[in-house]
C-alpha positions in Angstrom: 9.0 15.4 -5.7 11.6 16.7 -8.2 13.7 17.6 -5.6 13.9 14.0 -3.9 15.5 13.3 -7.3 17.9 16.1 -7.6 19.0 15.0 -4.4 19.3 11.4 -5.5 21.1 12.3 -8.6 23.3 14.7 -6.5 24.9 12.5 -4.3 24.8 9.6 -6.2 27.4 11.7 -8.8 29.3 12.9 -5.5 29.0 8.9 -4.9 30.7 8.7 -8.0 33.6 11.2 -7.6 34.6 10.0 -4.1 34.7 6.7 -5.2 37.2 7.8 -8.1 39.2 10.6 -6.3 43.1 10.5 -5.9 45.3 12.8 -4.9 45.2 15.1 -8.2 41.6 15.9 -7.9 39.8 19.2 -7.6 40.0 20.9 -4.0 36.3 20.2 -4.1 36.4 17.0 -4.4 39.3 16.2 -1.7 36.3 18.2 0.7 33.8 15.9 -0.5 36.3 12.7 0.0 36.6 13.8 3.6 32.6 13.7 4.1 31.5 11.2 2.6 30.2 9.9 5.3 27.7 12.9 4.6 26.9 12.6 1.5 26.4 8.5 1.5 24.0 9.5 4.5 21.8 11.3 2.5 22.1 8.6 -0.7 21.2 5.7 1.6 18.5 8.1 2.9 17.0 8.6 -1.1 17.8 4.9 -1.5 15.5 4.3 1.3 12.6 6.6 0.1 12.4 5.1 -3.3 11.9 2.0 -1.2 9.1 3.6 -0.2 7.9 4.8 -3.0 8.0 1.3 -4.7 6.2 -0.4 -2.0 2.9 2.4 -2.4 3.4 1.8 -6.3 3.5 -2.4 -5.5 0.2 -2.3 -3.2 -1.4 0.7 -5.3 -0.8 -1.7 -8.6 -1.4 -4.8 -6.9 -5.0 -3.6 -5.9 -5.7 -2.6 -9.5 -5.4 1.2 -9.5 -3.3 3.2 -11.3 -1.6 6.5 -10.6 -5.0 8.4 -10.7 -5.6 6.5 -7.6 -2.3 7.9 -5.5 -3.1 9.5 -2.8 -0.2 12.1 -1.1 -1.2 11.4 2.6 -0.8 7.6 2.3 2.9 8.2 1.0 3.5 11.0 3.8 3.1 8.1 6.8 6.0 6.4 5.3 8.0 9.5 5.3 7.4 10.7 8.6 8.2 7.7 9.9 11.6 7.1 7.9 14.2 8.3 10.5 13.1 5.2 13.0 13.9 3.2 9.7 16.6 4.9 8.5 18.4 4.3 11.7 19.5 0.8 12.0 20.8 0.9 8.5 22.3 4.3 9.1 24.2 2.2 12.3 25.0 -0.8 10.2 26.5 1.1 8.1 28.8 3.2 10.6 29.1 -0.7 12.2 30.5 -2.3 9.2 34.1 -3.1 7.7 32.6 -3.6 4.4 33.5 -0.6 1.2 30.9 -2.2 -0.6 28.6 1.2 -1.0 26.0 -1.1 -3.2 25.6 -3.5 -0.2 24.5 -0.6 1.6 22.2 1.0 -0.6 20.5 -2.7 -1.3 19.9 -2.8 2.1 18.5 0.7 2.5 15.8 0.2 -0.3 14.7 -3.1 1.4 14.3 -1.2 4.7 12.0 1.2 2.7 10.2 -1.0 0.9 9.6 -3.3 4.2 9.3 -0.5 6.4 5.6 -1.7 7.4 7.2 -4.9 8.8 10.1 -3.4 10.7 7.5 -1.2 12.6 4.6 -3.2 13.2 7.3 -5.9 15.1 7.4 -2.5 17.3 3.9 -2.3 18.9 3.2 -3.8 22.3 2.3 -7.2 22.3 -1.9 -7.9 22.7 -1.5 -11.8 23.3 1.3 -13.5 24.7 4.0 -14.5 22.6 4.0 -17.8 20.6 7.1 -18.9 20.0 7.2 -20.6 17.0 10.3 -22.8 16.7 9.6 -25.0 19.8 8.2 -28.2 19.6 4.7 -27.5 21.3 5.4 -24.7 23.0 5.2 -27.1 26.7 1.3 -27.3 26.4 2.4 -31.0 26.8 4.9 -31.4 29.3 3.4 -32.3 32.2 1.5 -34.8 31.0 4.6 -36.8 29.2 5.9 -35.9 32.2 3.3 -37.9 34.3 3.9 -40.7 31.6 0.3 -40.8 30.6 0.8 -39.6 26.8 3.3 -40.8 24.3 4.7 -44.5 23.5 6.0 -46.8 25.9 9.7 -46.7 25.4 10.5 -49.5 28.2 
């Protein structure tokens, strides 16, 4: 665990010095300025973990337990699945126009913190679809269309 946060606190300084390098800076930094795409990888990736984290500390809290109750194979499912939720904001990143490096990192610890909803809208489908933002869904139609169901309109 204590190296999840030297990571974190790693590139998050690196975060720092590319953000703030010119053309005076160390030789070291200049190599860091041209990988940043690196080294804001593996940020968004801690970003992303702590999201994690948090959302095992929400449910563990919200059932009433404390820290004595943590178990370290219910946080290891989360981890072994993180690349499949790492990805897409990994690819919005690489997608996006924005230098807002916040943004990014807001977005990443939402992904962790959610990442029970991005993968359950993954598994097969056992029913058929509903789809909610129709009207009825056409259960109706034929009947209105038949002209025995609805008000009279003539």
């Amino acid at each position: 665990m204590s190296i999840y946060f030297v990571i974190f606190v790693a590139t998050g300084a690196f975060m720092v010095l590319i953000v703030n390098a010119d053309e005076s800076s160390q030789p070291w930094i200049s190599l860091l300025v041209r990988n940043h795409a690196i080294v804001y990888a593996w940020h968004l990736g801690c970003w992303m973990v702590l999201g994690m984290f948090t959302n095992y500390y929400w449910d563990l809290f919200n059932l009433g337990k404390g820290l004595e109750s943590m178990q370290a194979l219910r946080i290891g499912l989360p981890l072994l699945v993180s690349p499949f939720v790492f990805m897409p904001v990994y690819n919005l990143w690489l997608a996006s126009s924005s230098q807002s490096y916040m943004l990014f990192a807001v977005i990443a610890i939402q992904s962790g913190f959610f990442w029970q909803a991005l993968l359950t809208k993954v598994a097969p489908l056992d029913k058929s679809a509903s789809i909610p933002w129709t009207v009825n869904n056409g259960v109706n139609r034929n009947v209105r269309a038949n002209g025995s169901q609805g008000p009279d309109l003539g």
